[in-house]
C-alpha positions in Angstrom: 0.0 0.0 0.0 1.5 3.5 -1.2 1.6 6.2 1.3 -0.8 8.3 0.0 -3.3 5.1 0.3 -2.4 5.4 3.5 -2.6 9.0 4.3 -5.5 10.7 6.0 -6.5 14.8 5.7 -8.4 16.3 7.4 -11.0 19.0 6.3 -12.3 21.8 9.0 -14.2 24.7 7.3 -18.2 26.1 8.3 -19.1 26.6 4.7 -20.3 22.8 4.3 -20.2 24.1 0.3 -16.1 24.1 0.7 -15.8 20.9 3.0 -17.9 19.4 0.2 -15.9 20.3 -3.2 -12.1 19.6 -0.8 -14.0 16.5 -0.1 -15.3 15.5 -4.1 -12.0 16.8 -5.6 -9.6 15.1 -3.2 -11.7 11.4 -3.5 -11.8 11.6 -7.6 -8.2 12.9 -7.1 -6.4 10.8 -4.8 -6.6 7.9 -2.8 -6.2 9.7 0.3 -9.0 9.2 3.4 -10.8 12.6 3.6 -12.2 13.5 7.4 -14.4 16.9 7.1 -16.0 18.7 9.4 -17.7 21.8 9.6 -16.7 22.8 13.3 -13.7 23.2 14.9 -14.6 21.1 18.0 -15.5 18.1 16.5 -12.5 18.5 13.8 -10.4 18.1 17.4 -12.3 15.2 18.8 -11.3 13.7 15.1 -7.4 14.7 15.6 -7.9 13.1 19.2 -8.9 10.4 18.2 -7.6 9.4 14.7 -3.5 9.7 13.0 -3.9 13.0 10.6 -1.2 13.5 8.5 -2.4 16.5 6.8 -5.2 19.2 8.1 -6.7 21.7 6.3 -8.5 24.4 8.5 -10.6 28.0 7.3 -9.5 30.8 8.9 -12.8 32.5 10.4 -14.9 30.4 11.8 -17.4 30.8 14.5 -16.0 29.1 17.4 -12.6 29.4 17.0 -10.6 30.7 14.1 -7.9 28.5 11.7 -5.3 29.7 13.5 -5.9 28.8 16.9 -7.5 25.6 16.0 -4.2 24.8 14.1 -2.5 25.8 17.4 -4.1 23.2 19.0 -3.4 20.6 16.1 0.6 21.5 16.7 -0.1 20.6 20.2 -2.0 17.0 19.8 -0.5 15.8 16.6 2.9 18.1 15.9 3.6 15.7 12.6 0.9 16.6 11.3 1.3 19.0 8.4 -1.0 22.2 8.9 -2.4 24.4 6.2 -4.6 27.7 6.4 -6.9 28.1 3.9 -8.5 31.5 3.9 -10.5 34.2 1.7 -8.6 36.7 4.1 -5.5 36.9 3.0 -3.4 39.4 4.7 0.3 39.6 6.1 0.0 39.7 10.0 -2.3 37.0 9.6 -0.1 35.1 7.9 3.3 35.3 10.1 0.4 34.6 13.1 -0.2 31.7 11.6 3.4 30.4 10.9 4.5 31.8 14.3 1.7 30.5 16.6 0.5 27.5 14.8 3.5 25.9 12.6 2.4 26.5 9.4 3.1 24.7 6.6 1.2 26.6 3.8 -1.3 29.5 3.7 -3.5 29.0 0.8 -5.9 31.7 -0.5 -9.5 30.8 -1.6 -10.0 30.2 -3.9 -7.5 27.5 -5.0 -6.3 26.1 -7.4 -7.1 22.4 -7.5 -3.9 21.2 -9.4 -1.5 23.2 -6.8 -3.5 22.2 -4.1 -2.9 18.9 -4.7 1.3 19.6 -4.7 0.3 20.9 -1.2 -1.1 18.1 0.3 1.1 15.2 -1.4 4.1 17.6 -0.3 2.1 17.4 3.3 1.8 14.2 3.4 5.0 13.3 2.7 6.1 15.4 5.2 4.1 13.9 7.7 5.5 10.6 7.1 8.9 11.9 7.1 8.6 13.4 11.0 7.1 10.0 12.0 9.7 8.6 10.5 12.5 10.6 12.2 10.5 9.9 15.6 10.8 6.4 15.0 14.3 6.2 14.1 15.3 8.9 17.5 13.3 6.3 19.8 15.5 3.4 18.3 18.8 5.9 18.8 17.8 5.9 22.2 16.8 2.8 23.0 20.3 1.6 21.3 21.7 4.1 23.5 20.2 3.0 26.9 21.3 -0.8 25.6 25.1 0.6 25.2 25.1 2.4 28.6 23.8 -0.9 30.0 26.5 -2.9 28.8 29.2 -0.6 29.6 27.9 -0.2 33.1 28.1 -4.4 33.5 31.7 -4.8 31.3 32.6 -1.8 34.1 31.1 -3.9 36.9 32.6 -7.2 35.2 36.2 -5.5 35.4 36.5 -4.2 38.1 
């Protein structure tokens, strides 16, 4: 199975009419399992409870806006690749957004279908890539911990 059958993304937005055509575009697309949602809350139980390697989040939105809903991504799932996707498109926002909330990519509405798809497979595989590098630190340490073992007992063995 490729990655990108693999790969999961994750849709937050109020305007059901944008969850709907990310949702239809991605599926004909890709092979990628789409998770939508049109509030923020419920897009967090989703990131509680599920592996998201990419999320996609509006900027205004009633309860919360992209940007502090991303925040909270970063702080539940930090491989997870985050993109804003707004019809506000302004500077401070923007360097919020990458300060606060890790950005990946801010991406204007509306998109463009073909370079949002470059996005998402570049998300993805970035995604992948920190899991990767998290696996391969644990096993570092781990061989670590088995070397300072073995020292401590040749040490113990010697002396």
């Amino acid at each position: 199975m490729s990655e990108e059958q693999k790969a999961t993304i994750l849709i937050v937005d109020d305007e059901e009419m944008v969850t709907t055509a990310l949702r239809s575009f991605l599926q004909l697309a890709t092979s990628y399992r789409i998770l939508t949602y049109t509030t923020p809350r419920e897009a967090l139980q989703a990131v509680d409870d599920e592996f998201i390697d990419v999320v996609i989040a509006d900027f205004l939105m009633p309860e919360m806006d992209g940007i502090a809903f991303l925040k909270a991504v970063r702080e539940r799932r930090p491989e997870a690749t985050r993109i804003l996707l707004t019809g506000y498109a302004d500077k401070e926002n923007a360097i919020r957004a990458i300060n606060e909330a890790g950005l990946y990519y801010y991406l204007e509405k509306p998109w463009d279908n073909d370079h949002l798809q470059v996005v998402i497979r570049n998300g993805v595989e970035r995604a992948a890539l920190f899991r990767e590098i998290e696996i391969k630190a644990g096993e570092l340490e781990s061989a670590h911990d088995d070397l300072a073992g073995l020292r401590k007992r040749l040490i113990q063995a010697f002396v």
